[in-house]
MILOBA-152693 format. One record per residue: residue in three letters; x, y, z of N, C-alpha, C in turn. Coordinates in steps of 0.001 Angstrom, whole numbers, plus 500000, padded with zeros to 6 digits. Layout:
BEGIN
ALAXYZXYZXYZ...
REM end
This chain:
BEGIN
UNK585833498370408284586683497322407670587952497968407132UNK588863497531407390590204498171406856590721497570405687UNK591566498952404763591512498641403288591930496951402724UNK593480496436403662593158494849403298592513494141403678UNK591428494734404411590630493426404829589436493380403396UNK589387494795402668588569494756402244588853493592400649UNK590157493801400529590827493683399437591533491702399420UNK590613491115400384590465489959400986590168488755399684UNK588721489080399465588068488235398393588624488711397226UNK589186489534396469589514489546395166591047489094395195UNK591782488880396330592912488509396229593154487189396133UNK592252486423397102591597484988396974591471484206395759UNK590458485513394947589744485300393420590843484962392767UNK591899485880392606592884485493391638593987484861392353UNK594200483887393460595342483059393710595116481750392941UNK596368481487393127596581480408392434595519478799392808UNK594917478048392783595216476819392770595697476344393797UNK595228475486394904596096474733395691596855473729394397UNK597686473089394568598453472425394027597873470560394516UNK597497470045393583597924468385394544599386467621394739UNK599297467297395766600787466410395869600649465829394653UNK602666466022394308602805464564393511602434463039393968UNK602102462513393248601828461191393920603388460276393848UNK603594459576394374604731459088395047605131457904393666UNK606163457567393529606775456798392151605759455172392826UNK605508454394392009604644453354392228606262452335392084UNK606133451296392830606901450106392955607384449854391504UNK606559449631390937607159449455389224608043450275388543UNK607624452116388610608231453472388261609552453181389023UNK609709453102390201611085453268391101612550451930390732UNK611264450572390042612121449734389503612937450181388360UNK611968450321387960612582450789386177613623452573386498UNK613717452875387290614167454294387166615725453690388259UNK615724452797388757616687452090389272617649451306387994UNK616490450728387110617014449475386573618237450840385209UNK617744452190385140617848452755384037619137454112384525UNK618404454063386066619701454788386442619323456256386674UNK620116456812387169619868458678387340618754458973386747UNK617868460145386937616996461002386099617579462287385359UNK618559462622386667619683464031386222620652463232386195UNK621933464504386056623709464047385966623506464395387957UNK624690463403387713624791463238389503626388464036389207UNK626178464919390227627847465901390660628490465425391563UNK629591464825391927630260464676392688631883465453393334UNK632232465506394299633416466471394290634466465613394681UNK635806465779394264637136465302394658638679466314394491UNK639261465128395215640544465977395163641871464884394755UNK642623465532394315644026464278393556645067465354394459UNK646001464594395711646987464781395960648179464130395061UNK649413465430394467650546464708393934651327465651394437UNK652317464625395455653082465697396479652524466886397056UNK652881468143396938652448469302397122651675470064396563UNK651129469336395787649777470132394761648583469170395292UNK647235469496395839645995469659395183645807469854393848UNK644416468853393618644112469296392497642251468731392565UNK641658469840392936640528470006393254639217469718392158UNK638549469234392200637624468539390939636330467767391150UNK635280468287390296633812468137389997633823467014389118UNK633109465912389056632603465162387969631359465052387982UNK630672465553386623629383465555386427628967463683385468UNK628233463118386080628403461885385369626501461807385436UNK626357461005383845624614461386383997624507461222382061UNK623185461200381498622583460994380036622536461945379556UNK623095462383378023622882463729377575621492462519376563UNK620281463524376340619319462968375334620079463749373914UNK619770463119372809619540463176371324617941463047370549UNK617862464220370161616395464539370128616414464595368341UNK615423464012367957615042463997365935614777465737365917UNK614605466065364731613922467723364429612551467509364794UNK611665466424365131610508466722366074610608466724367343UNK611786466568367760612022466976369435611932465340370090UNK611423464511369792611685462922370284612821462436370626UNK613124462317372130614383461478372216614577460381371708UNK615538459826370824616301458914370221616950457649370775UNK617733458760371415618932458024372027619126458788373340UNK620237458131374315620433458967375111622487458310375704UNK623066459510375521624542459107375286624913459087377175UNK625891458300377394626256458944378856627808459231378536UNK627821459937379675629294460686379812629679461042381271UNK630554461060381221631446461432382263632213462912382098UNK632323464143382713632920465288382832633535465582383971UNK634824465745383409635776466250385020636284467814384609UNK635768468563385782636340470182385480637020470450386872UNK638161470546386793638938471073387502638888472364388160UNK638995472816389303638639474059390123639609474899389419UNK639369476367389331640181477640388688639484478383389055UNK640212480095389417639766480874389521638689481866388442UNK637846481878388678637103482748387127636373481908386993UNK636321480283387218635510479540386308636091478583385629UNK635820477715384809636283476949383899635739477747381992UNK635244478503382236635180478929380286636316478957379711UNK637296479598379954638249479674379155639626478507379658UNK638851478029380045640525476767380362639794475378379255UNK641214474934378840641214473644377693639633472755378098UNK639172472592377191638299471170377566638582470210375842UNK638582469028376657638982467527375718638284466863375781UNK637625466147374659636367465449374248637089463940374268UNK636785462784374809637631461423374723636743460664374347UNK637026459710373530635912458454373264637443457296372634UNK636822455705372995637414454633372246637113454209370908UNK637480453106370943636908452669369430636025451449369191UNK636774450371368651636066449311368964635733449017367083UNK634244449770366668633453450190366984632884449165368029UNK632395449808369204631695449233369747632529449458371655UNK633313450259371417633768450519373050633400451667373985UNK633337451240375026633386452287375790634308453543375727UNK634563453820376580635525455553376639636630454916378160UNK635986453818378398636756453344380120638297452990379774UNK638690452811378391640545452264378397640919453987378928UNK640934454954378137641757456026378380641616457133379354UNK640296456573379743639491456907381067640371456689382576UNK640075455475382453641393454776383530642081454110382972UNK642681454443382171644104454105381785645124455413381561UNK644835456313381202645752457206381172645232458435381631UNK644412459162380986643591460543381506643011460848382656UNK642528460479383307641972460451384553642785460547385790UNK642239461385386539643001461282387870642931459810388668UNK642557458900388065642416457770388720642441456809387683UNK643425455661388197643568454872386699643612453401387679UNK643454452275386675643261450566386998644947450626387887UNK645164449806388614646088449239388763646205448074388299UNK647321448281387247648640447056386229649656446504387225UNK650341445701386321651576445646386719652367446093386017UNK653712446696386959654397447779385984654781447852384419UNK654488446699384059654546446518382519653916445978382002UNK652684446709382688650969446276381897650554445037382070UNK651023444083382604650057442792382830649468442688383747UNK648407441455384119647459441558384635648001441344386170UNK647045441990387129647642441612388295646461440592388800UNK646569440362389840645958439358390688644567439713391302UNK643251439740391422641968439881391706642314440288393043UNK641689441134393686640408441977392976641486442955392326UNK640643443744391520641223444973390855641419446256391487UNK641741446825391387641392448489392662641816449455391109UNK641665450825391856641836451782391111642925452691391858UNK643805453435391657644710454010392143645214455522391978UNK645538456396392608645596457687391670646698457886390711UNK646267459022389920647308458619388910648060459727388701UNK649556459834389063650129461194389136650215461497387294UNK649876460829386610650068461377385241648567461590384332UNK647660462062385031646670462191384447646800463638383861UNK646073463827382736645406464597381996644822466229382167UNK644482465393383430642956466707384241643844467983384907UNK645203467887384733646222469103385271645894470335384348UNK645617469802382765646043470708381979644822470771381198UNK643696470167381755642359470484380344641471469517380985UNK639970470389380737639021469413381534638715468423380752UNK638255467086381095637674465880380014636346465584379975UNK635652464970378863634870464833379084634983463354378375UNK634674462072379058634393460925378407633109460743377909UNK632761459945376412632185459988376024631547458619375334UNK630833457691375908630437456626375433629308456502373899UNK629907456323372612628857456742371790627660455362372189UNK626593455623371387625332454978371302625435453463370740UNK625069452511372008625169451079371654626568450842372834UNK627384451831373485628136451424374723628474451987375593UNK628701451675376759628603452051378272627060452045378458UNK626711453077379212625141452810379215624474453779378229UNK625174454090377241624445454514375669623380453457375409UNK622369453878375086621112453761374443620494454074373586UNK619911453586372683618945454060371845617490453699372422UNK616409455232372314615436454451373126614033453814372850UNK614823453314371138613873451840370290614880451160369843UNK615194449906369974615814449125369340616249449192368096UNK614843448968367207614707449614365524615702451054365619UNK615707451811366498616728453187365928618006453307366080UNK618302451834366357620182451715366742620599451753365618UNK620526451539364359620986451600363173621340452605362538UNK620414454010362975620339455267362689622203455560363356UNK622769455061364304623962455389364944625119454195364625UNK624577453352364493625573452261364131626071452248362877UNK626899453051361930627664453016361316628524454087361118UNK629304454419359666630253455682360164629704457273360186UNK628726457034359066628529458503358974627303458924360584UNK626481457489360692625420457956361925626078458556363310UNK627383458055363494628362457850364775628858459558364549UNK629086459948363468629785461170363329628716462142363763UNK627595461788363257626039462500363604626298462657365221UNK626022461400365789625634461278367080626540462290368226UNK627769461906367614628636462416368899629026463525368104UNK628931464087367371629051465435366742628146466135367513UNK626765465879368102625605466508368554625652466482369313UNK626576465694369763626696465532371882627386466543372228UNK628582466827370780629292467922371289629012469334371634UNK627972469433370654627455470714370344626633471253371437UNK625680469765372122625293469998373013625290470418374117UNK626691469716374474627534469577375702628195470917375841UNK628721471597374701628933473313374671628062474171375306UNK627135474248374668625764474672375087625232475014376710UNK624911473587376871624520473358378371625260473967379298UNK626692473274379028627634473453380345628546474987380128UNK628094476019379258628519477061378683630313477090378156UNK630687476170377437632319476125377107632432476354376064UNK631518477040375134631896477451373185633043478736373596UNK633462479169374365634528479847374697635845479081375198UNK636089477540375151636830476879375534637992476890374476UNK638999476705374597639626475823373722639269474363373598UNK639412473958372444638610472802372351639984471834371543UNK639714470250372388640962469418371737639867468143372113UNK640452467233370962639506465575370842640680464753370876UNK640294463525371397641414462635371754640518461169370937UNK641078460698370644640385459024370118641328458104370179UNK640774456489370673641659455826370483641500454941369181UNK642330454224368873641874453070367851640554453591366746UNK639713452539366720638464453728365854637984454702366136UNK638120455467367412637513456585368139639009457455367239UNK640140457058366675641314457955366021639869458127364626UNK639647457333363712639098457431362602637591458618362773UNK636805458181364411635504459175364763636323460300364550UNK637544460785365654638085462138365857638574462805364561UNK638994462455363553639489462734362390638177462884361871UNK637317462061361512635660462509360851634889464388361281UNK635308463742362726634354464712363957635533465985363192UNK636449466071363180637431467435362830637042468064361397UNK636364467386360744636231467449359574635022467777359399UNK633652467030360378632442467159360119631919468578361334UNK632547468400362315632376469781363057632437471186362743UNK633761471120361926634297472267361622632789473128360529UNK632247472368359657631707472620358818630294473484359582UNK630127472958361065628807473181362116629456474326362991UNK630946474903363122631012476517363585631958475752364458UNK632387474489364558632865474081365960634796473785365386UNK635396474593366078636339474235365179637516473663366542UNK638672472791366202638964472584367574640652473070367420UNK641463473211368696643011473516368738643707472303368408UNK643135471218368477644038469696368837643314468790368537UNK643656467883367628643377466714367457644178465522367895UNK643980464804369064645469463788368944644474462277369139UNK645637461821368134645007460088367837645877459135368465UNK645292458189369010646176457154370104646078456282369195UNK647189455417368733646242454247368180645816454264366957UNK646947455021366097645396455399365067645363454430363677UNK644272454719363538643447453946362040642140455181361238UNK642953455383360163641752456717359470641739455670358264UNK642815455048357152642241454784356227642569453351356363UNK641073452461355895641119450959356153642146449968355158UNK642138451026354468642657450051352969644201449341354012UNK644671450234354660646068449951355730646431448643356246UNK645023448107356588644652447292357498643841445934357249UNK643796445786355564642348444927355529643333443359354689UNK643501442962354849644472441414353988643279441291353638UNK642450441916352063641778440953351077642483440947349813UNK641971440120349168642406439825347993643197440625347154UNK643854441203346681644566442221345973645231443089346063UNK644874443215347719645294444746348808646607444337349086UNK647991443992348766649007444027348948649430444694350535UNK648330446121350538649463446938351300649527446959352574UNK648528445779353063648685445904354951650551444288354624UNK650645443767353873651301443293353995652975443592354177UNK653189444917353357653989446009353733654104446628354863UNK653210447250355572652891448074356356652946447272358060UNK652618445970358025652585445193359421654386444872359436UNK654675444524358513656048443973358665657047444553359940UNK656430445981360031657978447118360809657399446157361907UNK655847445936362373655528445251363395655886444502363884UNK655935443290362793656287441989362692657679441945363718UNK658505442590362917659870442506362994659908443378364753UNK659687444257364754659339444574366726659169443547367626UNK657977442672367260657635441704368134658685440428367796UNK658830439785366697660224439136367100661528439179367742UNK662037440524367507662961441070368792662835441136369903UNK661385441691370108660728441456371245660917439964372393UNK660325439148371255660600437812371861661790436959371361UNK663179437545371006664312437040371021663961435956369750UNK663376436512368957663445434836367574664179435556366325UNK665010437010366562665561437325365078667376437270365644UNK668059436929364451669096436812364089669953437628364877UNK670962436585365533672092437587366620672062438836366628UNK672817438901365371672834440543364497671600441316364668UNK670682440803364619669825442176364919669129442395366412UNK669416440974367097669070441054368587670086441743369807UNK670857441921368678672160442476369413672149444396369067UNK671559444866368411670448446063368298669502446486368954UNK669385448068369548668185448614369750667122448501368681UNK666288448343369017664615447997368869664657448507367369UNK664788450507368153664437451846367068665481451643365664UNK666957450720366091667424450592364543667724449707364055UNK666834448432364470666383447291363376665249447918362613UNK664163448249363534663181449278362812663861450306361238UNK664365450950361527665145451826360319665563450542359521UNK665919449629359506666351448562358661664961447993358118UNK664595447324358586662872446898358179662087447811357242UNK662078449056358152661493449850357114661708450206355485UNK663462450589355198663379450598354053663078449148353207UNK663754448120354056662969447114352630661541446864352931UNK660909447041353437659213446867353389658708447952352354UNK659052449138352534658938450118351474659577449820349949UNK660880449043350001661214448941348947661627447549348255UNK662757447295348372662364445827347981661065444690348002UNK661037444720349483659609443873349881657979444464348794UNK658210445522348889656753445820348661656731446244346717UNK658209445917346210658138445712344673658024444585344256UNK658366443579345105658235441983345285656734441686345051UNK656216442075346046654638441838346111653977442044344819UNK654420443715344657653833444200343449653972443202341778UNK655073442569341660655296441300340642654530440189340958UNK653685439765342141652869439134342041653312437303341876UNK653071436714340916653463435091339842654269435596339226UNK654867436682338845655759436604338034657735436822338872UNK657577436979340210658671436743341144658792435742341242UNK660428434609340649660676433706340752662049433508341029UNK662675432413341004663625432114341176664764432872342113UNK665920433188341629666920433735342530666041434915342943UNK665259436080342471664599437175342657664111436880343834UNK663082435487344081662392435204344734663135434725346412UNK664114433965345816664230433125347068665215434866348213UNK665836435683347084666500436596348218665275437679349054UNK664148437666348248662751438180349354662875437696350558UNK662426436103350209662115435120350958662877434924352279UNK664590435106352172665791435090353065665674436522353705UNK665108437823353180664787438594353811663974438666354268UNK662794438435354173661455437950354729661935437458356477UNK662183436259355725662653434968357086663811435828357894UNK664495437125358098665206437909359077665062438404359227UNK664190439325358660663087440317359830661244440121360838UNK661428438746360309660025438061360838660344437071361628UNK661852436122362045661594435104362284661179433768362415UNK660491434071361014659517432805360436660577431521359479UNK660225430538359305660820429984358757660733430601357054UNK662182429982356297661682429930354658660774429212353886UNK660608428202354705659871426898354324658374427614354379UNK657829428162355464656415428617355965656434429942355339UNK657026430734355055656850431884353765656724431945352717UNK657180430505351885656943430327350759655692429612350623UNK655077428559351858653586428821351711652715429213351889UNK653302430895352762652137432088352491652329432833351310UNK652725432308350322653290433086349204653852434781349560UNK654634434390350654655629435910350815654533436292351767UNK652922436608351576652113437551352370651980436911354010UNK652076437676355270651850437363356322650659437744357082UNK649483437101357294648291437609358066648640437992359206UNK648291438530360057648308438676361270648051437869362129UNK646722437250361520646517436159362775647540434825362811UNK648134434620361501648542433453361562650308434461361502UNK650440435264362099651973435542362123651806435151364094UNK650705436348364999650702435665366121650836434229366093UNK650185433020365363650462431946365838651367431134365653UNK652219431499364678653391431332364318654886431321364807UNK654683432769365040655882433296365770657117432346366713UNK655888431828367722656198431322369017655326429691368843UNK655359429225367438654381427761367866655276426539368196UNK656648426681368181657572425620368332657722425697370121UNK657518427088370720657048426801372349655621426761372795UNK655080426762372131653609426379372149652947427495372580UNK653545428748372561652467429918372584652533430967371527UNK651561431916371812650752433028370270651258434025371463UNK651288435163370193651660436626371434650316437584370328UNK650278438588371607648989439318371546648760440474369810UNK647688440570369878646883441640368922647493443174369013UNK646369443368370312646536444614370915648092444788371740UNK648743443830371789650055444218372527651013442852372535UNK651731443235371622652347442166370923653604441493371955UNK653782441862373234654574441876374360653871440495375226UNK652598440660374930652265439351375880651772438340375094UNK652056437026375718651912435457375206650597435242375635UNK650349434218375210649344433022375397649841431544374998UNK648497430793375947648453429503375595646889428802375328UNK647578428105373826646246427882372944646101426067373931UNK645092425973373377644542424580373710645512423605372458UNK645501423793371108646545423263370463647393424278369868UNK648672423517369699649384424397368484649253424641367218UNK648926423174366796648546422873365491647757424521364651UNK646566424578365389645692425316364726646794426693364016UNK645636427266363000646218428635362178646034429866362896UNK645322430147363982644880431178364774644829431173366140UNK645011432290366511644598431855368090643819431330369074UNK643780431072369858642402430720370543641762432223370889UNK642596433186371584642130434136371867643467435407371917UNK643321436686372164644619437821372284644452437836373688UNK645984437512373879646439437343375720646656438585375620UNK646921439836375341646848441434375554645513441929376039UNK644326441376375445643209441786375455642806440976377124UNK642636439775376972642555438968377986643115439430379364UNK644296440101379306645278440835380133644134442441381053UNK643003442605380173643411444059380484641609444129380843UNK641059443002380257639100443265380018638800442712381318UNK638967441891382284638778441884383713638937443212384572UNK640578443500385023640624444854385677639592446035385461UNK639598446144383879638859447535384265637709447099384100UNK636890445849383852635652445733383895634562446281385406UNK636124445127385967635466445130387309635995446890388167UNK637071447380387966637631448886388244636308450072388195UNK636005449531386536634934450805386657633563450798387343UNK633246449738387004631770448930387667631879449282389028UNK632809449157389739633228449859391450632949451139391488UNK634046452025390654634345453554390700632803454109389845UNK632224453377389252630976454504388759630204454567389809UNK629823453562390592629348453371391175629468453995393397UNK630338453922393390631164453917394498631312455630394433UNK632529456044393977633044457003393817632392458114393036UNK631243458204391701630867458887391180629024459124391693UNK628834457722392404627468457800392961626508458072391863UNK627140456935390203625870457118389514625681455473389511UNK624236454814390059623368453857389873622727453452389172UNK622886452087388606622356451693387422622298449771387355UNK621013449164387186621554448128386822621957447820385209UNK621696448517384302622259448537382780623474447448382789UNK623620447374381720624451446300381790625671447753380762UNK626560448088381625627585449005381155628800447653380068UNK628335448004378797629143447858377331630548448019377663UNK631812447508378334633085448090378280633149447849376588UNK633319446256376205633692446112374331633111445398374278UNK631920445863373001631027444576372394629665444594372900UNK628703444063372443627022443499373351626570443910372940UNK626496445563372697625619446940372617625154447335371374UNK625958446518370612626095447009369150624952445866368484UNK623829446217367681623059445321367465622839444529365854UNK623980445110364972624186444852364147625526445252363280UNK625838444387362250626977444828361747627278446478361405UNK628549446557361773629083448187361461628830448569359951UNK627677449725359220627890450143358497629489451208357921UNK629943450787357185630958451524356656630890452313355192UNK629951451851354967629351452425353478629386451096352020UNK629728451551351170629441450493350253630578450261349263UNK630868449334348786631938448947348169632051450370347003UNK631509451122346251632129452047345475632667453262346033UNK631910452940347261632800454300348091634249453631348905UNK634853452593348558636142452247348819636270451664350053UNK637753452008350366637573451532352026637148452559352581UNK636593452117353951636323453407355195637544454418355051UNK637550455398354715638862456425355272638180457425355737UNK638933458467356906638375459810357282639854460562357319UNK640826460117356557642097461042356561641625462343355673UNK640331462129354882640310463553353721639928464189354803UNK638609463658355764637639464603356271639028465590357306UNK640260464484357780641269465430358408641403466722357948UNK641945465991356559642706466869355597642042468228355340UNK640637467738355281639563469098354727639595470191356634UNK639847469499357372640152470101358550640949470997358668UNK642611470690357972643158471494358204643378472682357226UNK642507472314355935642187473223355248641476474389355791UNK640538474096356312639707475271356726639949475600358107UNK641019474963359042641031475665360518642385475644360474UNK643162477004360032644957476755359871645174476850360841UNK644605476915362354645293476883363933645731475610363808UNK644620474302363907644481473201364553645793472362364492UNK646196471650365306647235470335365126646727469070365684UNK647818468206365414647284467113365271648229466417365897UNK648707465238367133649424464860368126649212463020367344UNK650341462166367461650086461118366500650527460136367586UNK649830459424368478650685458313369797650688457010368888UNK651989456273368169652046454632368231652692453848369241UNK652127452473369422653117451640369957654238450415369112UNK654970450659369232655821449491368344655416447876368323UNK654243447628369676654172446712369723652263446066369315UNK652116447088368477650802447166368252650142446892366977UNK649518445396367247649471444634366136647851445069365228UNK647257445714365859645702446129365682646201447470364412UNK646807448482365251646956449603364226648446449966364147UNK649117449264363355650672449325363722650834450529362645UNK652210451132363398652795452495363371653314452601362200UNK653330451745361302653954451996359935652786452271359075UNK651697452392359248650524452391358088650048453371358388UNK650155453730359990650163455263360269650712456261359441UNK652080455864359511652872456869358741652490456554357445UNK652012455547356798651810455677355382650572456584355271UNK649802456493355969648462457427356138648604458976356067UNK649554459318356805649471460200357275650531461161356088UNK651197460459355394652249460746354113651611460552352864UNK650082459989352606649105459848351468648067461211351402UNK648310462063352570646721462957352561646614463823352065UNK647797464388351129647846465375350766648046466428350798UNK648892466805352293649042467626353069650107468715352265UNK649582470124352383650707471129352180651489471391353037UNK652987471635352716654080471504353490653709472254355076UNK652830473243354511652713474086356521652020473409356895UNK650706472509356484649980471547357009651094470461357637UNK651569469874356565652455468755357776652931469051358772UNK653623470254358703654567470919359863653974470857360967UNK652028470841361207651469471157362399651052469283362996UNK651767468831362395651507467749362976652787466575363807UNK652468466251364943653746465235365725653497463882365928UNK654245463404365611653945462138365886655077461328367336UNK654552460539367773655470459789369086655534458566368636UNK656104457872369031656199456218369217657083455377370608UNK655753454848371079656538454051372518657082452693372182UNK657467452338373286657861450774373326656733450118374278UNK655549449793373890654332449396373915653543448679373213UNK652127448706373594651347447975372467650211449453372165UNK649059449061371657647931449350371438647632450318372517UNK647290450240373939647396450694374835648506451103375706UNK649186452056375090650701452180375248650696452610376905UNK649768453150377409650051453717378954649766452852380132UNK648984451284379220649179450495380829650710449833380808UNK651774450423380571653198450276380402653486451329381236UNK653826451723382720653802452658383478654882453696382665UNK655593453178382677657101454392381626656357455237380614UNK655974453949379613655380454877378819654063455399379023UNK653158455407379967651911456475380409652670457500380781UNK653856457611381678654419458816382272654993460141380700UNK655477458939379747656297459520378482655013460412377579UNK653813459485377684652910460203376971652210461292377694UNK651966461083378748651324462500379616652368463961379417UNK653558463383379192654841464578378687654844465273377760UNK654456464382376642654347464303374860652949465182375039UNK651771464698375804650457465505375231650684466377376190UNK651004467170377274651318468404377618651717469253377162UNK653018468803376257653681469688375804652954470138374272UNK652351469233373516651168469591372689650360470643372615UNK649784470475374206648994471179374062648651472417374515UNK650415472795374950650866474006375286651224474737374109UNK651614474032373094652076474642371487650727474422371295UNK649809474259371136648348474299370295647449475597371090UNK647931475659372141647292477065373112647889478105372311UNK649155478377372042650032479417372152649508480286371135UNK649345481851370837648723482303370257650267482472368802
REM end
């Protein structure tokens, strides 16, 4: 017998186990893993021709889980990652964290609307075009200069929590800072980029997450080069017309007065002006006259009163008659319906450039924001194609663009802790990371987070003089979504390049 033959049975002895087949997913398993989508991230490859450049690119699209300290998945976030081909790798080239706001939106406005090598097709000045929607490439995307990663928090896109009862744990401000704070950390990790430069982008409330996240990261080792806010809103007090709060009534006015020029209802004299220096006019009396007015309260009367009032009525367009029975203060909703109610239409929220038509005039509010209305078809139906189509991730989920997902009111904390603000958590940012800067996008025509309360925000935080210095601010001739305005997407892809070539620079 020869030595392996002998060496036969003890080799036998210790093999392994035949193995049994897996058994095959049962009709029910294959439903539900359909109805829920991927098991992994699905990779896909592409390329963006602009003129004579390639620009070669991976998107990893797929569920990061969120696990408790007993290891139980929670939740499970989805995202989208685009890394651009480079020699060496991607570790050391930019990566940018993107999310919206809402609370309660997807990551799909800045997704395809500005960042992405592929964006909705508008019409050249952002309105809606005609069905079906398509998607188009976009010579001003993002992905030239830093990889992205979109980021749907928990309760939208196909974010999940995976008990009902634990959506609450994420649905408010401090849980949201939790959540996608951990995605980040995660997302380092996995895909090996804690050697990246690191920059966060937010729009609208995703400005207030990114300012939190700068503040609450830093404290977890994660510190970033760039912060830039689209849109932004950090402290609420800016924004809230209740009872006593004088100061969104100040602060909307520069707005106000934009969108009446806008739509031709202010005084020769100032229609016969660029935009940017009626603005400089508005501003100082909203800051000053206007907003010492307010501050007197019942006790502004007579001649004092009525020369507000005549100023009021020429930078708003509004009548004197209808200012003196908002007692001087202008809501928002009832300035849209106002504006334009003698032609029987309201102009938009999110983008104070486009009209509507209400069912009556009469009413104090709108029926609905023709900006918004303008823009939630295209990319509904845009992305629902391209996730599907182009990224080859499957799902029947019902993908959250704004709204549904969210299963209860937004915690913000409690009346002694004030309004929502995250300008300190900035502030404490740039305390402890003296690289970082901060990139500031408004639109003039942006009635949601208008550009003057910005700047009051951003002039309240306390900033030491080298702190301010690291911060820029822009302003388009836009709304809310300043880049489905083709000019200005091209102006801002300029503005955050050049950002984030000064935020690289050693």
């Amino acid at each position: 017998m020869s030595p392996v033959a002998s060496l036969l049975p003890l080799l036998l002895l210790f093999a392994p186990a035949p193995q049994a087949p897996t058994p095959a997913a049962t009709p029910a398993e294959k439903a539900e893993r359909a109805w829920r989508g991927p098991a992994e991230p699905v990779v896909t490859r592409h390329e963006l021709k602009t003129g004579d450049k390639v620009l070669r690119y991976s998107v990893t699209t797929g569920l990061m889980p969120l696990r408790n300290e007993q290891g139980e998945v929670e939740a499970e976030i989805f995202f989208m990652a685009y890394v651009a081909d480079r020699p060496g790798g991607a570790a050391q080239r930019p990566l940018m964290f993107s999310f919206n706001g809402g609370p309660g939106s997807a990551s799909v406005w800045l997704h395809l609307g500005a960042l992405g090598p592929r964006r909705v097709k508008m019409q050249p000045d952002g309105a809606m075009p005609a069905p079906p929607y398509e998607l188009v490439d976009n010579p001003h995307n993002w992905l030239e200069f830093t990889d992205l990663v979109f980021i749907d928090p928990v309760g939208t896109g196909y974010s999940r929590a995976t008990r009902p009862e634990l959506g609450k744990k994420f649905w408010g401000l401090q849980g949201d800072l939790d959540s996608v704070g951990e995605f980040i950390r995660l997302y380092l990790g996995r895909h090996e980029r804690w050697a990246s430069p690191l920059f966060l982008v937010g729009e609208s409330y995703g400005t207030t997450r990114a300012a939190g996240l700068a503040g609450h990261l830093v404290e977890r080792g994660i510190a970033f080069n760039g912060v830039l806010l689209v849109s932004s809103i950090l402290n609420f007090q800016t924004a809230r017309f209740t009872k006593g709060n004088d100061l969104p009534y100040v602060l909307f006015l520069p707005t106000y007065t934009a969108t009446a020029w806008y739509h031709k209802q202010l005084p020769a004299d100032l229609q016969a002006k660029p935009v940017a220096e009626v603005l400089k006019e508005v501003r100082a009396f909203a800051e000053g006259d206007y907003q010492e007015a307010l501050a007197r309260g019942d006790r502004l009367q007579g001649d004092a009163r009525a020369a507000i009032r005549a100023q009021l009525a020429r930078f708003t367009g509004l009548s004197p008659a209808y200012l003196e029975e908002t007692d001087l203060r202008i809501q928002i909703q009832r300035f849209c319906k106002e504006l334009m109610r003698d032609e029987k239409r309201t102009v938009g929220r999110l983008d104070s450039r486009f009209q509507g038509i209400d069912a009556l005039a009469a009413t104090d509010t709108p029926d609905f924001d023709p900006s918004m209305a303008a823009i939630r078809p295209p990319y509904t139906a845009a992305f629902n194609d391209y996730v599907r189509r182009s990224l080859g991730y499957k799902s029947d989920l019902h993908y959250y663009i704004l709204g549904g997902g969210i299963g209860q009111p937004w915690d913000f904390g409690n009346a002694s802790q004030g309004f929502p603000d995250t300008s300190e958590a900035l502030r404490s940012a740039f305390s402890k990371n003296p690289s970082m800067r901060v990139f500031v996008a408004s639109g003039y025509y942006d009635l949601a987070t208008p550009f003057f309360a910005t700047e009051y925000t951003l002039a309240h935080m306390g900033l030491d003089p080298s702190q301010r210095a690291r911060i820029e601010t822009a302003e388009y001739e836009s709304g809310h979504m300043m880049y489905i305005h083709e000019q200005e997407l091209a102006d801002l892809r300029r503005d955050v390049e050049a950002f984030v070539k000064k935020a690289l620079a050693k």
